[in-house]
N, C-alpha and C positions, 0 to 999 in steps of 0.2 A: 504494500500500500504506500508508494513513494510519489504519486499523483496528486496529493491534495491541493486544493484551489487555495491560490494565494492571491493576485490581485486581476485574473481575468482579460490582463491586458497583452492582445498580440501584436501591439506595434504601436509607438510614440512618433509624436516629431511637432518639431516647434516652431512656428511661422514668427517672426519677430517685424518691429515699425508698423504697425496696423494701423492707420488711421479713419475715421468714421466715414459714412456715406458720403457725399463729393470728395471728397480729399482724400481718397483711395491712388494711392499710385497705378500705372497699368502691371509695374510689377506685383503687385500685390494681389490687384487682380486677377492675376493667372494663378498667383500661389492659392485662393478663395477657391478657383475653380478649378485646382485639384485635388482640393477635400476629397475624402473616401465617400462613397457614397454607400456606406455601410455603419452597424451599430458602434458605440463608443459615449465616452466620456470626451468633454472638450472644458479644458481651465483657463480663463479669461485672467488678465494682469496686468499689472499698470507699469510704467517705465521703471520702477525699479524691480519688478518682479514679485511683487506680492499680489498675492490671489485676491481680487475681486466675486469673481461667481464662479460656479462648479455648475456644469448640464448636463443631462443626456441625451440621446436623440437615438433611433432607431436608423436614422439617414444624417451622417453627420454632416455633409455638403448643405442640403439644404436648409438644417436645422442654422448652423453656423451664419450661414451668408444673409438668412434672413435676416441677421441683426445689423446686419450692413447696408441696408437699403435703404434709401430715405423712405418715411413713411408717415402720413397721421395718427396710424395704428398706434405705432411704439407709446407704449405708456410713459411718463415724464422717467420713473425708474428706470427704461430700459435706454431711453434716449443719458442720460445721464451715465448710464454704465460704460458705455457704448463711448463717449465721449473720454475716457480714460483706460481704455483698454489700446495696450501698445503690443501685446505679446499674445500669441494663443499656444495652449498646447493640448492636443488631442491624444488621446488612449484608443486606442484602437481596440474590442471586444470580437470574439465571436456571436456572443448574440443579445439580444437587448435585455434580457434578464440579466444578463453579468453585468450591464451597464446598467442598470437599477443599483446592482448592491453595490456598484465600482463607485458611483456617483454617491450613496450615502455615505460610503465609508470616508471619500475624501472631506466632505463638510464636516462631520465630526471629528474627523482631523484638523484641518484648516479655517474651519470655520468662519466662511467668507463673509465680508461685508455687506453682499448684495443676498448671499442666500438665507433668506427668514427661517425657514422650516429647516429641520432635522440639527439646528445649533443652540437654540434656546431651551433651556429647560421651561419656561415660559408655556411654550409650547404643548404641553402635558401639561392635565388634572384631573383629578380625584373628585369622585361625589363621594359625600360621607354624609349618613344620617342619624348622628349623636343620640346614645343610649341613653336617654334624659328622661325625669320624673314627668316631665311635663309633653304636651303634642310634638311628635314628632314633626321635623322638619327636614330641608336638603340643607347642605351649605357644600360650595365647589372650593377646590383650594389648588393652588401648584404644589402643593407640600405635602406628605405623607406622614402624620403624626394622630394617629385616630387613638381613641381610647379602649378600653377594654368594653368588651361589645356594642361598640358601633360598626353600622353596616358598612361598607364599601365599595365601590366601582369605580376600576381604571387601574392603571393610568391610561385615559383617554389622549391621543397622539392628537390633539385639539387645545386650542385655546380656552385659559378660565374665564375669556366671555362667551366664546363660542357655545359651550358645554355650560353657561350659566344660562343664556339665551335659551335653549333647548329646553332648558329644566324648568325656567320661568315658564313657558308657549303648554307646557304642559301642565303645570299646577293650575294656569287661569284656566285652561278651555275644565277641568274637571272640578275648577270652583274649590282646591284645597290651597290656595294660596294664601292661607292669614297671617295679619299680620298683629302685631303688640295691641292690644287693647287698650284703650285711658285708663279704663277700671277695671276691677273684678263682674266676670258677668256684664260687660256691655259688648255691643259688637265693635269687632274693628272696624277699620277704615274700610277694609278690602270689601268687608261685607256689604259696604253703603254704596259700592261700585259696578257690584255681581258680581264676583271673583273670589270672596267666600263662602262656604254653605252656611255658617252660623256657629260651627263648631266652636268657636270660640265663647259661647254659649251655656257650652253643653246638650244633652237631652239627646234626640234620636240624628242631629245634625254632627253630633259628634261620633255617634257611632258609624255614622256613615261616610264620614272622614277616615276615618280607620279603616272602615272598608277597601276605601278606593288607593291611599296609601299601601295597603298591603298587595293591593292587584298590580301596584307601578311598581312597588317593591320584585315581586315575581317575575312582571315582566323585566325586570333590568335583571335578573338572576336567569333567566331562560326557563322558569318553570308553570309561567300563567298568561296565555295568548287571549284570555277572557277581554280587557282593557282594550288590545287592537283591537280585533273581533269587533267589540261596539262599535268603534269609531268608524271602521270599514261603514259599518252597518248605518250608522249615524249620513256618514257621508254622504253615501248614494242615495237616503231619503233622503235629504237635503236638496239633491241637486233634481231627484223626477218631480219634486215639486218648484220646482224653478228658483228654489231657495238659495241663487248660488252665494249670495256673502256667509251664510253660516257653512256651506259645502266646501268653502274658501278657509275657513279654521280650521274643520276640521281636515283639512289638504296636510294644513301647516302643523298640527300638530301629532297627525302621523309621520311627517319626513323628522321632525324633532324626533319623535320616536325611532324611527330606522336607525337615524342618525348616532343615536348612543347604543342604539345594538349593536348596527356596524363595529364601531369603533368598543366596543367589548368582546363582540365575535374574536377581535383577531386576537384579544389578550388573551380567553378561552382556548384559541385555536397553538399558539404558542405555548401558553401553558402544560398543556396536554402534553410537550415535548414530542411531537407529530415525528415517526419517521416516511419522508417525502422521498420518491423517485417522482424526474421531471424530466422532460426533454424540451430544445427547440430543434426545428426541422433546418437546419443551414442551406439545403438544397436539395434536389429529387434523388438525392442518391447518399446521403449524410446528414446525419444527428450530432447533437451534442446532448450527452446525459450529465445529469446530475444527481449525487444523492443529498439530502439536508436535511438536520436536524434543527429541530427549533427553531435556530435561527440563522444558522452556521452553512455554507456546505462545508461540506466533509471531503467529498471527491467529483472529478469532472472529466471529460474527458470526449475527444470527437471518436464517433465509429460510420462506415459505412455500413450502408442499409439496400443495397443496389438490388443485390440478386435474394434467392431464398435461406442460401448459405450464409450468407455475412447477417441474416434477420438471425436466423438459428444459433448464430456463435454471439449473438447478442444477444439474444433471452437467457441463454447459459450462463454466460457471464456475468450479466448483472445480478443473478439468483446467487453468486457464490457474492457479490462485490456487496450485495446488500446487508449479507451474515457477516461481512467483516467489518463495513461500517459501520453499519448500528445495532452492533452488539461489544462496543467496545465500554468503556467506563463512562456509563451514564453521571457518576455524581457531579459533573459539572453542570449539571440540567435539574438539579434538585430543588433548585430557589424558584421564590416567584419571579416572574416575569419583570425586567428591569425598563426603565426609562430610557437606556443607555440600547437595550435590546429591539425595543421596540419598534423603530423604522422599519431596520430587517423583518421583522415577526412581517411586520402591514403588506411589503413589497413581494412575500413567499406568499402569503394567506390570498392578497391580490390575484396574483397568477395560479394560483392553486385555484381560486375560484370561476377567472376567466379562462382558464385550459381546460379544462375537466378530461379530454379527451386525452389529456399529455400529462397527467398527473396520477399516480397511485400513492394512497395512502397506507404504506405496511404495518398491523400492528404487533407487538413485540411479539406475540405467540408467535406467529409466523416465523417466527426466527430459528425456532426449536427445529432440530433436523426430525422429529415427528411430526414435525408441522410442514413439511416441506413442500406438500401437494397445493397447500394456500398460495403459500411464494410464487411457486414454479405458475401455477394457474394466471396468478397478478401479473407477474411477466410476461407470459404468452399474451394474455389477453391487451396488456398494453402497448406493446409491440406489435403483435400481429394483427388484431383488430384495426391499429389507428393508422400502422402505415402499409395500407393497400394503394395497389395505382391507382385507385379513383380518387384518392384523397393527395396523392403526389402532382398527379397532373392540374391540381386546383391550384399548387402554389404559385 
């Protein structure tokens, strides 16, 4: 096992004196238009060579030169980058999944000026719903310091307004949003607004508080689809009665909903310490496999795929390559799921969901050489099923 993926990258090279849209030299020109027109990473930098932005692209030619163009599009940020970038240097990948993890790795390393996401810890937070004598409530944080039985979700790879935004669109449309009281036993404010049910009160408005608390609770746990359910339901009466501004909330406060499922699916799905087999199809006659744990690959490697034989010594292979990957010492995958991890986690859980076709999920049993009829089955099946000539001749 002397293969393991380190940075994905099969070829550098570094254009230098860039100057922005009109004030491109024709040398320069020529060197733009012989960008790769293939996946990679490309690092943008200023005359003394400090990183500005880190990209990726699936087509580096055109991703690249787009930013060279005059345009109205260019946002003031991109027009401003663009205005200070003297140097480029492009990584060259085999396929645009290596440039996914190539590209996060270099941010959290360099952690460029212009790139927002994947350098702030900012960026990540937590819901937490304090084990308190009195109504439960949400409160969002960037920080991870919860008390002994309070609930928790996340780290969400989302901003603490983003992820507060969500949580508010949901309290109001279910009317459990209260807020502090003047007195004992008076309504709050929120109640005077319709956005509490009265629980602040007591009586059957509290117990009904509790109720629907416990059904948001579940659904953020993955164990009570009752809450969506309604709202689906809510929705579309809404809208056959031509009700569309209430069919309009409730639009808004299912995507809120999706929104922090999503973004806890992938902690769940990381968590789990997933052993992953993945492919991309490089060309009608070549793959690139990979195997990955959690959040890591482990190994990678090009094979052909041309004729039946080179399919056959590839299903073989990866059946033995899988028992050796992922069955080596798991204790490094014992912790929860980290802040630090998470990107990775999003951009494997991503592709895992948008491949389905290129993806097997192996579980540890499989691993057992009594178990070997699972493996060996998983392999053919993902191999042989997905690369027929009908499926080749589509690329």
């Amino acid at each position: 096992m002397n293969e393991h993926y380190t940075n994905a990258s099969v070829g550098r090279r570094t254009y230098g004196n860039l100057q922005p849209g009109h004030a491109l030299s024709a040398e320069m020109k020529d060197k733009l238009r012989s960008l790769p027109g293939a996946p990679g990473v490309y690092i943008m930098k200023d005359a003394g060579g400090g990183i500005l932005y880190v990209g990726k692209s699936k087509h580096l030619k055109n991703r690249v030169n787009s930013y060279f163009h005059q345009s109205k599009s260019h946002a003031p940020k991109i027009q401003k980058l663009v205005r200070h970038v003297k140097e480029l240097e492009i990584i060259r990948t085999d396929t645009e999944f290596e440039a996914f993890l190539l590209e996060c790795s270099l941010i959290h390393k360099f952690k460029p000026m212009y790139n927002r996401k994947m350098k702030n810890p900012a960026s990540y937070s937590y819901i937490i719903i304090p084990a308190s004598a009195g109504l439960r409530h949400f409160e969002t944080s960037p920080h991870l310091q919860p008390a002994p039985g309070d609930d928790v979700f996340g780290p969400y790879p989302a901003s603490q307004t983003a992820v507060e935004k969500a949580v508010q669109t949901i309290l109001e449309c279910l009317k459990i949003g209260c807020s502090p009281a003047a007195a004992a036993n008076a309504p709050c404010l929120n109640h005077s607004i319709g956005l509490c049910l009265g629980m602040c009160m007591g009586g059957d408005q509290l117990k009904k508080y509790h109720w629907q608390m416990n059904r948001l609770i579940g659904l953020l746990k993955g164990t009570d689809r009752s809450l969506c359910e309604e709202l689906e339901g809510n929705m579309a009466e809404a809208a056959e009665r031509f009700d569309f501004e209430s069919a309009a909330k409730y639009r808004d406060v299912l995507q809120s909903i999706r929104f922090l499922e999503q973004k806890e699916k992938v902690i769940g799905f990381a968590g789990n310490n997933p052993n992953v087999v993945l492919y991309e199809q490089l060309d009608m006659n070549t793959i690139k496999l990979f195997f990955v744990k959690r959040h890591t690959v482990l190994f990678s490697r090009v094979y052909p795929i041309g004729s039946d034989r080179e399919k056959e010594q590839l299903i073989m292979e990866a059946e033995v390559l899988a028992r050796a990957c992922f069955k080596q010492d798991t204790s490094a995958y014992a912790s929860e799921i980290s802040r630090d991890e998470i990107d990775e986690a999003q951009i494997i859980y991503s592709y895992v969901q948008s491949h389905p076709g290129q993806t097997a999920l192996i579980p540890d049993a499989w691993l057992d050489s009594e178990s070997s009829a699972e493996l060996s089955d998983a392999m053919r099946a993902l191999f042989s099923d997905n690369l027929t000539e009908d499926e080749k001749h589509k690329l």
